[in-house]
N, C-alpha and C positions, 0 to 999 in steps of 0.2 A: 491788543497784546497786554497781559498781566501777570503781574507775578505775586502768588500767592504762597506766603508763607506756613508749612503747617508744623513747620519745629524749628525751634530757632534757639536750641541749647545745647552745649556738650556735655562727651563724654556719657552719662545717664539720662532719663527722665527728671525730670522736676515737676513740682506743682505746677508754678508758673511758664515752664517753659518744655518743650517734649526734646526730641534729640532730632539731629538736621531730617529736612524732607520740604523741597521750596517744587510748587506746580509754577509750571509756566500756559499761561491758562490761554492758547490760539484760535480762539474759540470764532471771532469773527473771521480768522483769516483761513482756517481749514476745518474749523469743527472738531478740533482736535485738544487733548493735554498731554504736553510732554512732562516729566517728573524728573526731579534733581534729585538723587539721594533718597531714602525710604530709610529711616530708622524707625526703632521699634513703635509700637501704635500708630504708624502711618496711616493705616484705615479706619482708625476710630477717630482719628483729626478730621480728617475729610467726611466722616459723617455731623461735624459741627460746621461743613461748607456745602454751597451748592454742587462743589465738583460730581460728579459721576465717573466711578468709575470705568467704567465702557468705554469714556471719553479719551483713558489713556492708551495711548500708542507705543509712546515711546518712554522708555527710561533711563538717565545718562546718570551711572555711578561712578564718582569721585574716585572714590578710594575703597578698600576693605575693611575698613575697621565697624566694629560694630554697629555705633550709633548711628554710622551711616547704608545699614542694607538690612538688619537681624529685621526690618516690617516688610522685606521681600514676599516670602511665601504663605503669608496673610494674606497682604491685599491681591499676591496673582491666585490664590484658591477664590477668595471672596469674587473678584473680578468675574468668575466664572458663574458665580451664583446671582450677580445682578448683570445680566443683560449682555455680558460681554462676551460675545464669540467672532468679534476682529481681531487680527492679527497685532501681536506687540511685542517689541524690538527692544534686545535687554544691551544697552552699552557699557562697558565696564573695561577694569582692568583684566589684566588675564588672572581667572581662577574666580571672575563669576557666573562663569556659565555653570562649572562644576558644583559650585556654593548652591545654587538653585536647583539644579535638580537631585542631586543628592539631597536637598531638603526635602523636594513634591514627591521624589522615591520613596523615602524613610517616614512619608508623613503617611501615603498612600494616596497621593495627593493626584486629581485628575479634571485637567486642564479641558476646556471645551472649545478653544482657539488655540493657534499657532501663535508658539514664542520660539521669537528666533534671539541669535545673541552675536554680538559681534567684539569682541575680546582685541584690545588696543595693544598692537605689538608695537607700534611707534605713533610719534605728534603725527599729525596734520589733520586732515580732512575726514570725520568719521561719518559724517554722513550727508547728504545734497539733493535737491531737489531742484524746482521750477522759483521756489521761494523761498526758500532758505539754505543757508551752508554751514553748516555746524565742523568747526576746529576744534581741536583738543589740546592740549602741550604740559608736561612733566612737570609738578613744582617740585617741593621740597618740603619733606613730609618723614614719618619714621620708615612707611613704605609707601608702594608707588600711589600717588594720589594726583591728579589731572585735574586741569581747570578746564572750561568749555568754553568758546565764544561761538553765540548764534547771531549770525550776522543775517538778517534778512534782504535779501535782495531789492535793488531799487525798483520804484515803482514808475509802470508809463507815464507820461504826460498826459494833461488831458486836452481831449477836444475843443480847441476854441472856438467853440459855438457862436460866440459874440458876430468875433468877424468873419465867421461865414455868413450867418444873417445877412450884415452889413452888408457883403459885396452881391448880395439876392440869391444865396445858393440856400433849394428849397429844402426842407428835414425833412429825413427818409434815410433808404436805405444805403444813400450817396451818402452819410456821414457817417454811418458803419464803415463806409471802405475806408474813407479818409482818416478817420482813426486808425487804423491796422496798417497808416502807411501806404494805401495802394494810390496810385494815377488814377483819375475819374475824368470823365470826360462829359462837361455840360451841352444840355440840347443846344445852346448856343454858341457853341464850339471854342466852348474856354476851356483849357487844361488845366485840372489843380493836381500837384503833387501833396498826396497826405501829409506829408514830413513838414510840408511847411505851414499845417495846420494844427501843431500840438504842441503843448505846451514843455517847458520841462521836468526829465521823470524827479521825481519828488525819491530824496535817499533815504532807502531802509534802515530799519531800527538796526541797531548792536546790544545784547543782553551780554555781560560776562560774569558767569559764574565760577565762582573760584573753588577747589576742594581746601583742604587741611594742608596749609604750609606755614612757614616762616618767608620770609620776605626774600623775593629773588625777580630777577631782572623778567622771568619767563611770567612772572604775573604783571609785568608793565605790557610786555607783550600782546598779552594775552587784549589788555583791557586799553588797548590806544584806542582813544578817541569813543571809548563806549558811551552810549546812552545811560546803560547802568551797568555797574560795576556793584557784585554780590561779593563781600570779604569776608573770611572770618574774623573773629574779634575777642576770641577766648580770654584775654586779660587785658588788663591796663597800662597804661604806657610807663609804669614806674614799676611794673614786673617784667620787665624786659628779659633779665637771666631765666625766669622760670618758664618764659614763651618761650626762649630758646632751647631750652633744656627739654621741653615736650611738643618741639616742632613742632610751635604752633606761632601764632600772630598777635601782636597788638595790636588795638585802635589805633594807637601812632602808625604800625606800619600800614595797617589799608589805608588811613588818611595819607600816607605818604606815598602810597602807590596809586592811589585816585589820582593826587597831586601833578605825579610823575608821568602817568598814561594819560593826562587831558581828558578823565572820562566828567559827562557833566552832571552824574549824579553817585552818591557811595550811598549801600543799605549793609547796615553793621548786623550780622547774625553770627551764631555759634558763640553765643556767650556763657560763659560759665557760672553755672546755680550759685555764685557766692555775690554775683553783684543783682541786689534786686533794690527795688524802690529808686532811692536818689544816688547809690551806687553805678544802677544802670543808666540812670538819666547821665549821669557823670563822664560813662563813656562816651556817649553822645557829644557833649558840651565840650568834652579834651579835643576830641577829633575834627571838631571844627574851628578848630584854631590854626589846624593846618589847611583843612580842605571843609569850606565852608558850606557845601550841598551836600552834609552827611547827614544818615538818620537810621538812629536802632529800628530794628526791629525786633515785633513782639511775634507771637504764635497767631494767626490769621491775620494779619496785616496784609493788606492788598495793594498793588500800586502798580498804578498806570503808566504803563511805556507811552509815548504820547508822541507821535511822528511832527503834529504841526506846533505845538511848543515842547521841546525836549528837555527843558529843565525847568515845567512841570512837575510839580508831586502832587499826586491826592491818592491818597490810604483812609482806613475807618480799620476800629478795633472793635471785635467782638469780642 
């Protein structure tokens, strides 16, 4: 599991930084990319990544505001032109299913796979599986803007091979069963119950990504006890009136909602074109005074979710 960032600025484009659009890259665990947010040149980022887009399935949007959806009906035309005719699932608030195809109409726009869309009338549960369960919940924002946590589900134990060995039980298809749990019955008329041949399941990752808010108790929620916790960071902790005034967030306040949710790692994105150089480093540097496993990000920065050390980081900048 990884999380690739391919905008990580507000409000507009910038040189240095494009407007939000973070992949969540599942690559080992379904062959899959799910997509945060698409703002505008969203597919011209991912031509400076290995992503494919084929690879996406799924797409969970925040909120409506521009920077985060105007690179919608790009990259689902383009989608159709490399390789992609799987089906893919548009999440959003209610009035992006209408935003989307009103755009592929007016474009004359014609899709070669199924897009479905599923329009958030309320929090909870938007979408579940075998291995994942993805929540949602309302922040506070100018309008409705939703954070996501994708909780992945915990993983089996494994087979203690060791002490089967040990006690002479021969490998084969007897340790198939007994992984899956089943009763097996040796030619020598020992019983072994599976259960008491597996280890403990090992607990699935937590991603939290957050939309455009000002700081409210449903993004501590949101983000208890995450692996990583995605904030925005639009200004600095001594703009505090002008974040609030354009419902938006400080470094202070994610540092202090990392803080607050126990999550054990913050990645600062949605920063504003006016801090660059040692301005941006500066946000960095503030917000770990509060909450000391924070770290900007840039535009392709990558970073490892990492199930056997979780407060692990390793990223690379291109």
């Amino acid at each position: 599991m990884k999380l690739l960032f391919l905008g990580t600025g507000s409000g507009v484009p910038a040189k240095h930084r494009n407007v939000s659009s973070i992949a969540l890259k599942l690559l080992d665990e379904r062959n899959s990319v799910w997509l945060f947010d698409c703002g505008e040149s969203t597919q011209q980022q991912i031509l400076h990544t290995t992503l494919k887009p084929r690879k996406i399935d799924k797409i969970f949007i925040t909120h409506l505001h521009g920077d985060h959806i105007f690179g919608l009906p790009g990259l689902l035309s383009s989608r159709a032109f490399q390789g992609g005719d799987t089906p893919l699932t548009i999440c959003g608030p209610v009035g992006i299913k209408q935003y989307v195809l009103t755009s592929l109409k007016l474009s004359g726009s014609y899709l070669r796979y199924p897009l479905y869309f599923k329009e958030i009338k309320e929090e909870g549960v938007v979408y579940e599986d075998n291995q994942f369960v993805v929540t949602c919940g309302l922040l506070k924002h100018g309008l409705p803007s939703y954070g996501y946590r994708v909780k992945e589900k915990d993983h089996p134990g494994m087979l203690l091979a060791d002490k089967l060995k040990e006690m002479g039980v021969p490998s084969g298809p007897l340790y198939g069963k007994l992984k899956q749990g089943k009763t097996v019955e040796l030619e020598d008329g020992r019983v072994l119950n599976g259960r008491d041949f597996i280890g403990p399941a090992k607990k699935g990752r937590v991603v939290t990504i957050l939309g455009d808010t000002i700081k409210t108790p449903k993004s501590i929620e949101l983000a208890k006890d995450a692996d990583v916790l995605v904030h925005e960071s639009t200004f600095s902790g001594d703009e505090q009136e002008m974040a609030k005034d354009y419902n938006h967030s400080t470094n202070i306040d994610a540092a202090n909602t990392a803080r607050q949710a126990n999550v054990k790692k913050l990645l600062l994105t949605h920063i504003s074109s006016r801090y660059v150089g040692r301005e941006a480093a500066k946000l960095e540097k503030e917000a770990r005074k509060v909450f000391k496993n924070t770290h900007l990000m840039y535009d392709f920065t990558e970073v490892d979710v990492l199930m056997e050390d979780p407060h692990h980081i390793e990223y690379e900048e291109e």
